[in-house]
Phi, psi and omega in degrees: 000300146001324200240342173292327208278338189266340196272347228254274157013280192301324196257341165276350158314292187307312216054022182227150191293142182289143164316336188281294186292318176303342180327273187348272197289003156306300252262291178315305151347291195282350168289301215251029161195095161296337148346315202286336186255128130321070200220159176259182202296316194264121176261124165259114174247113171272118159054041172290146176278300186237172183220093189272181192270354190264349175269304184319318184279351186249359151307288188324309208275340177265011191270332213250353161219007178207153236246107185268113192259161193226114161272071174269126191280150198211116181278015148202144178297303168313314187266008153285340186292295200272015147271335164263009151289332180269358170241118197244007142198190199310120182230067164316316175246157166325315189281320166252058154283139211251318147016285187315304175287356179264279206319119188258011177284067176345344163276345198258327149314311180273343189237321150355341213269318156329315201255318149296010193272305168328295182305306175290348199243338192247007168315305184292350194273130158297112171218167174240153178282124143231099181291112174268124156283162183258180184276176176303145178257148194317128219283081184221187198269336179289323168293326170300283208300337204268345176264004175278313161316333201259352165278015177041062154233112175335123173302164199224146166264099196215342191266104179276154177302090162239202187319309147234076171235096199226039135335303187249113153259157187232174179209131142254135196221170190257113183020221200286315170320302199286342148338264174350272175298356162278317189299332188297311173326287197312303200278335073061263145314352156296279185326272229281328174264348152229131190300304194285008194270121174253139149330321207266008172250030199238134192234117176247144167231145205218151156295298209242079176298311189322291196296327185264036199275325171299300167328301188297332166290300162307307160319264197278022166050034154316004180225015193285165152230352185241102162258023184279354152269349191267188170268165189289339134358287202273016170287340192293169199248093205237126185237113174253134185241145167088017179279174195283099156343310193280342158303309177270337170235122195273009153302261194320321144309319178296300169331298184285343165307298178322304182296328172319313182267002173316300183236042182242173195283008189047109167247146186315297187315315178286323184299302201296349159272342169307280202334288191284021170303131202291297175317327197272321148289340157289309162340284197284345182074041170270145154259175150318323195282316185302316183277007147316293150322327188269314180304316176282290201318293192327293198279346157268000178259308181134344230267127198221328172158167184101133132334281189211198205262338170300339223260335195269006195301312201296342145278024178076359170279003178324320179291346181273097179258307203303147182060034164257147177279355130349276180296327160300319198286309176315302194287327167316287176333297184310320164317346183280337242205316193209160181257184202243343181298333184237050157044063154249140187219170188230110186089220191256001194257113166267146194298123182289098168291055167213037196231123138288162185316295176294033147257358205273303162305307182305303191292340194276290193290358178294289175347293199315288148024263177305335179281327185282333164305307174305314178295318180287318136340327195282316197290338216283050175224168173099195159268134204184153327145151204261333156321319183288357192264297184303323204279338178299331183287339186261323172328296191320290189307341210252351189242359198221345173241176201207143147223161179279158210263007145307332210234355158339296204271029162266295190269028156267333184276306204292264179330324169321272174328260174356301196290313266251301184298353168303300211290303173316342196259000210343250202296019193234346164324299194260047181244301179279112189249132201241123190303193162257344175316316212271303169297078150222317159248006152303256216300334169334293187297299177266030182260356151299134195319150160207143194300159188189124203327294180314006187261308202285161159059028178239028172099331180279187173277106187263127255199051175265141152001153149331270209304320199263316183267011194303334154223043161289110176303142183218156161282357166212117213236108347106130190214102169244158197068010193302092177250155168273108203127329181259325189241112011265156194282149186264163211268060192287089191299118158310145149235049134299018202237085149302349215263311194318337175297339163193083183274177203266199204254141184113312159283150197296155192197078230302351229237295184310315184288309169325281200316319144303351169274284196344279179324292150008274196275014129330249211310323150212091155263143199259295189225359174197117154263127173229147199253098214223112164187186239242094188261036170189128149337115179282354171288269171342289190063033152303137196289113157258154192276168173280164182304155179302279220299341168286311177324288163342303181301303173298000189281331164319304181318321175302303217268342174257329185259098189268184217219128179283352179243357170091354168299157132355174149258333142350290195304332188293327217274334183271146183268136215225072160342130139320173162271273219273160193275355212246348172315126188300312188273043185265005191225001187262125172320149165069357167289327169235067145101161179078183164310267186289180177323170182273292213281167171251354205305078172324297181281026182235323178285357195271304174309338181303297191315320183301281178309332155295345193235142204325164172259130189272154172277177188283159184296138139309134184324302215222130179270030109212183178308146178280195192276161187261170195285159163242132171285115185316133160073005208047033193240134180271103161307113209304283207286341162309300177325314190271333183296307190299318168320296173314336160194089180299334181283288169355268201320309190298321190285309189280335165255340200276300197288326180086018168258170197256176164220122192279146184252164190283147172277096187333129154286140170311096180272141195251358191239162181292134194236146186258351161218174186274214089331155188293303184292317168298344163270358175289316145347294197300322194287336206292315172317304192304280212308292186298280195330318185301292187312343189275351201092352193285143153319132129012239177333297164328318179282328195268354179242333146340323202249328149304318197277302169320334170088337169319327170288150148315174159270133151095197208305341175313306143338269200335294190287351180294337193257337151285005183260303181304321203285315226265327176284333208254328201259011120353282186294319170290272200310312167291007150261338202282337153329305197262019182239017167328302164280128234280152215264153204196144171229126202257174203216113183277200155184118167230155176261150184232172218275352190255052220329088156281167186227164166254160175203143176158247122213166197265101163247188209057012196244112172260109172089248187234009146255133187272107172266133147175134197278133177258181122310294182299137181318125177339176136186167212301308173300316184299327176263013181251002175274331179287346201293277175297309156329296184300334178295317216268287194304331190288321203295285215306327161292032191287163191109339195214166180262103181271151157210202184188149221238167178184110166252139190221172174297158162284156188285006167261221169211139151114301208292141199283170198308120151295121175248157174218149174222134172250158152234158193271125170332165183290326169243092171305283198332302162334298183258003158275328199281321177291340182268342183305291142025289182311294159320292182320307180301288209281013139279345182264317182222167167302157173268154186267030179232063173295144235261308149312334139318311196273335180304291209311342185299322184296316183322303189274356169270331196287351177251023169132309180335156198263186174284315170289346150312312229250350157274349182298296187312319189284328207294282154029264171295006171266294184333312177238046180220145163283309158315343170228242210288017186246000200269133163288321152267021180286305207281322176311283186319273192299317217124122171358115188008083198266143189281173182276342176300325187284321180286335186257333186289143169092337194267171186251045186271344145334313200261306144012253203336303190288318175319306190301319206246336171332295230261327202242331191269343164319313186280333191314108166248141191210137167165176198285156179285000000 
């Protein structure tokens, strides 16, 4: 009741006649002065899809002096007949079309409802009906369905199937990518079983042409220039036509970015994709590497969304500046200038310590970047002209894009597009004021693909939508993508749409119009229809059914063909793909269809092949020990010494082989978080804890860490951060005993007997101790680092009582700080000279000694523990440590979550294990601090 009272409002408001009322007085108009439209005696409407009734009364009105023809395409001639024997009155709503029940094809019923709908709307029009028949179409099973439609005759199963009759195909494939490469296959094998088969007569039509438009590129090597080597695929002469402006032109994706973003939170991820926008990057003079760079700064200055802190008002964050691209950009600039090590800041700002000399242009044009963008944003808000719209958007483009002088005609379409809503809009351009809701859908339409001659007809294999090529005929008709859930789209009703509640005959209806593409194109392929889409989970590979309308279709299929074993036909006729292109049977004849082989794939056949021939078992990393290492200079570096101890397979990939284990590339958090992560607050505390130990102020370090963006906002902060102090100074008041005495750094040297030197220094040592406070709970690395240091300073040092102190977290929460105090062997040099020993063997080959498993092994025998207690315990510490089997180069060596049994049969790691720790648990007193 509501939208009448409004509409009511709304049109006395306007003072102007609504289109529904001028109808009237067009339609009469063109009736009593033919004059008034420039038009010739003779009217052509070519291939209307629909026909609404209001196109019907100005056809009619222009019918009364000139002699007007409807070119329609109707996929039978029978059921206009007998749908206009069934309509004997007006017939206005949907729901009592009658239509439906004349048609006696079960494909012309379910897909059909358009091209009678065309038909019930032009019913009341005096016309006269003239039907062109095609010729018979060929005795093949895609000619059998196509001549029962256009005779409205229920299929009969009378038609056998044989061998090569492979007109109508269908492919089931494990999802889009393997789509793709089968249709490559299918055409491919067309071209090749016929001669007179040219590319331009061959048509793929895609629901969704966007998503698989990269697959089509990449699949037939649309960006190849050398193909002579490649597959033969990417020789073919391939055009995808009717794409998204903003796909083909990146003036026009900068554009539509820009509206995007107008009244979005500006987020790190959204800047920096504007940022690798190509035009955007030529601007500013990025390379790759520079956005690499920008990509580290952005997550390490904090910047999470927001401009500043007005830009968060409309979310009630105003008072919140940190982690806004402001507080990033300020600690970048500043960083330029100054380090981040002795907390000094300026303003509001702390200094970014990741900025070089040679970042200074890079960071200076990000800046640039980010201000001009916040400006062009700043006008796209508000009420505004629809001129004040245009010119901002073309501002945008003239301060933030670049083109190359190739590329000239992206900002002529781009100004083009623009100019055009000027023009539509005349005298009302600086008149009409307009949202962004509202330039957002003024520009929708035309930043979407529109079909355009030069896409079509032009001798290649043309790769388009449904819609523009939907009944042209070809000789090979192509269907990619019919997935079930995409095809036909689904439909939402508002429910406010009353009209959608019944709606009338005649209207669009995106679900009805698929199905009707669908039909089209059935009827026209001229000798091969194929069908591609997606029957197995490419994860799973769980079976998915096909969209309801290919099911129809295969049910067609049933009801038509009969079958000697009594299957479906459905089942003969679908071809069901491997997952992989490298699958043996893509090459063994007659298996997924045809004579010969499926694929065409050279490198897909050498793997096949690969794959065919016994399975070897896997290599050992290594068929023996290397050569042993040489050491630069004969000096074993102290801290090399201690990395490697701490996780000897590491130390083996990385200094003997000199390779990595890759890591995934932190994604960009765009968000305010109310906690941290486990590690970023470990972080947050490792900071509180050194600056404290260094002497800093309090207050300084905790606004320091504000400043840095690291914190939640607001009481959140706070309390994360009264929690590290509550953690941390503990640990602080359980050093201090031992930092009494002014802190000193020593220089080793030890000779070790094949004479080699060990070398490095010793830092921390106050007095005749080595101190030093972790964050982190104690654990096995900290005290086998302090371990060494201490070996290295008593052999160089002999004379004094070293020892060395390691205070660390409990092994709880709540529980007070661990200490571990070592003193030194009766022969440090001995036994630094035996782990050096050590370092050597685990330089020729890996060692079996992941560093938590073998402490617990050593632990529990050095306190007594039998032997099969104290292998529970290392399996254990393998089982449930990120240090044993979840350590990534734990997983390079063994193996996926590899059992503990692979690290100990066969191996001396037991006998390790005691070597390593024996020795340290000897010297040890460990217990709370």
């Amino acid at each position: 009741a509501w939208q009448t009272e409004l509409w009511r409002r709304l049109r006395a408001e306007i003072g102007t006649p609504s289109p529904a009322e001028r109808l009237a007085s067009v339609a009469a108009a063109l009736r009593n002065d033919p004059g008034l439209v420039d038009l010739p005696h003779r009217v052509s409407v070519f291939g209307p899809t629909r026909l609404t009734a209001e196109q019907v009364q100005v056809l009619a009105a222009l019918a009364e002096h000139r002699d007007v023809h409807l070119w329609l395409l109707h996929p039978s001639a029978t059921l206009w007949d007998g749908a206009a024997r069934a309509t004997t009155r007006d017939l206005s709503r949907r729901r009592a079309d009658p239509t439906a029940a004349v048609a006696r094809h079960r494909l012309l019923a379910s897909l059909g409802r358009d091209a009678r709908e065309m038909q019930l709307v032009l019913a009341g029009v005096p016309a006269t009906d003239q039907h062109h028949p095609l010729d018979a179409p060929a005795a093949t099973l895609l000619g059998r369905m196509q001549s029962d439609l256009r005779a409205d005759r229920p299929p009969e199963p009378t038609y056998s199937l044989g061998p090569d009759d492979r007109n109508l195909q269908i492919h089931a494939c494990h999802g889009r990518s393997r789509q793709v490469e089968v249709l490559r296959e299918v055409l491919l094998g067309l071209l090749e079983e016929d001669p007179t088969l040219e590319p331009r007569d061959m048509l793929v039509m895609c629901p969704d042409i966007e998503t698989y438009a990269p697959l089509i590129s990449g699949t037939f090597g649309l960006g190849d220039t050398d193909v002579s080597a490649s597959h033969p695929g990417h020789r073919l002469r391939v055009r995808l036509a009717d794409r998204s402006l903003r796909q083909t032109n990146p003036l026009l994706d900068t554009v539509a970015r820009l509206l995007d973003l107008a009244d979005a939170r500006v987020t790190a991820s959204q800047v920096l994709d504007v940022i690798s926008l190509p035009p955007v990057r030529r601007r500013f003079k990025l390379d790759d590497q520079d956005l690499e760079r920008l990509a580290e700064w952005v997550s390490t200055s904090g910047v999470r969304w927001g401009l500043d802190a007005e830009h968060r008002e409309p979310y009630r964050m105003g008072g919140v500046r940190q982690n806004t691209w402001q507080a990033g950009l300020d600690r970048l600039l500043l960083g330029v200038t100054m380090p981040e090590d002795d907390l000094q800041w300026l303003g509001l700002a702390l200094p970014l310590d990741d900025v070089d000399s040679g970042d200074i242009d890079r960071a200076g044009r990000l800046s640039e970047l980010v201000e001009r963008l916040g400006t062009v944003l700043d006008a796209l808000n508000g009420e505004h002209s629809v001129r004040h719209w245009l010119d901002t958007l073309s501002f945008g483009l003239d301060v933030l894009t670049e083109v190359t002088e190739s590329d000239e005609w992206q900002l002529d379409q781009a100004r083009r597009e623009l100019g055009d809503v000027a023009t539509s809009a005349g005298e009302r351009v600086d008149r009409i004021q307009l949202t962004l809701g509202d330039v957002r859908a003024l520009l929708a339409d035309r930043l979407k693909g529109r079909p355009t001659r030069a896409n079509f007809r032009t001798g290649n294999l043309t790769m388009c939508s449904m819609v523009p090529m939907r009944s042209v005929p070809h000789r090979v008709i192509c269907l990619l993508g019919l997935d079930d859930g995409v095809f036909p789209r689904s439909t939402g009703v508002d429910g406010d749409d009353i009209l959608a509640r019944d709606p009338l005959v005649g209207e669009r209806d995106r679900r009805s119009e698929d199905r009707q593409l669908l039909l089209d194109a059935i009827l026209a392929a001229e000798e091969h229809l194929v069908i591609l889409y997606t029957g197995a989970d490419e994860r799973t590979g769980a079976e998915r059914p096909p969209a309801v309308p290919l099911g129809e279709i295969l049910d067609v299929v049933d009801a038509t063909v009969s079958t000697q074993d009594g299957r479906p036909a459905g089942e003969h006729l679908v071809v069901r793909h491997p997952l992989q292109p490298f699958d043996v049977r893509n090459f063994e004849p007659s298996v997924l269809g045809g004579r010969g082989s499926f694929s065409h794939d050279r490198g897909a056949l050498a793997g096949a092949a690969a794959a065919a021939r016994p399975r070897q078992p896997e290599p050992p990393l290594l068929a023996g020990p290397l050569a042993p290492h040489v050491d630069a200079d004969g000096v074993v570096p102290l801290d090399r010494l201690v990395r490697f101890l701490e996780h000897s397979v590491r130390g083996f990939f990385t200094l003997r082989l000199g390779i990595g284990v890759p890591e995934e590339d932190d994604q960009l958090d765009d968000a305010l978080h109310a906690e941290l992560e486990p590690l970023d607050k470990w972080a947050v505390g490792d900071r509180w804890l050194q600056a404290r130990l260094a002497g800093a102020d309090p207050g300084a370090v905790k606004h320091a860490e504000w400043l840095r963006g690291t914190l939640p906002p607001g009481a959140l902060g706070h309390a994360l951060l009264s929690e590290v102090v509550a953690e941390g100074d503990p640990l602080i008041m359980a050093g201090e005993a031992y930092r009494v005495r002014d802190v000193a750094s020593y220089d080793v040297s030890v000779p070790l007997p094949d004479g080699r030197f060990v070398a490095g220094t010793v830092g921390a040592v106050y007095g005749e101790t080595v101190a030093r406070t972790v964050f982190s709970r104690l654990g096995p690395k900290h005290r086998l680092r302090a371990w060494v240091l201490l070996l290295a300073l008593a052999a160089s040092r002999p004379g004094h009582d070293w020892r060395t102190v390691t205070i660390g977290r409990g092994r709880a929460k709540g529980k007070p700080p661990q200490r571990s105090v070592l003193v030194p062997p009766d022969d440090p040099a001995g036994v630094l000279g035996a782990l050096v020993v050590l370092r050597d063997r685990g330089l020729r080959e890996p060692l079996p000694l992941p560093l938590v498993a073998a402490h617990e092994y050593a632990h529990s025998r050095h306190v007594g523990d039998k032997e099969e207690l104290s292998r529970q315990a290392a399996g254990k510490g393998w089982s449930g440590s990120f240090d044993g089997a979840l350590d990534p180069w734990h997983t390079r060596l063994w193996g996926e979550s590899a059992p503990f049994d692979v690290v100990t049969e066969g191996t001396p790691f037991y006998e390790l294990a005691r070597d390593l720790w024996w020795p340290l648990l000897d010297a040890e007193s460990l217990g709370p601090a």
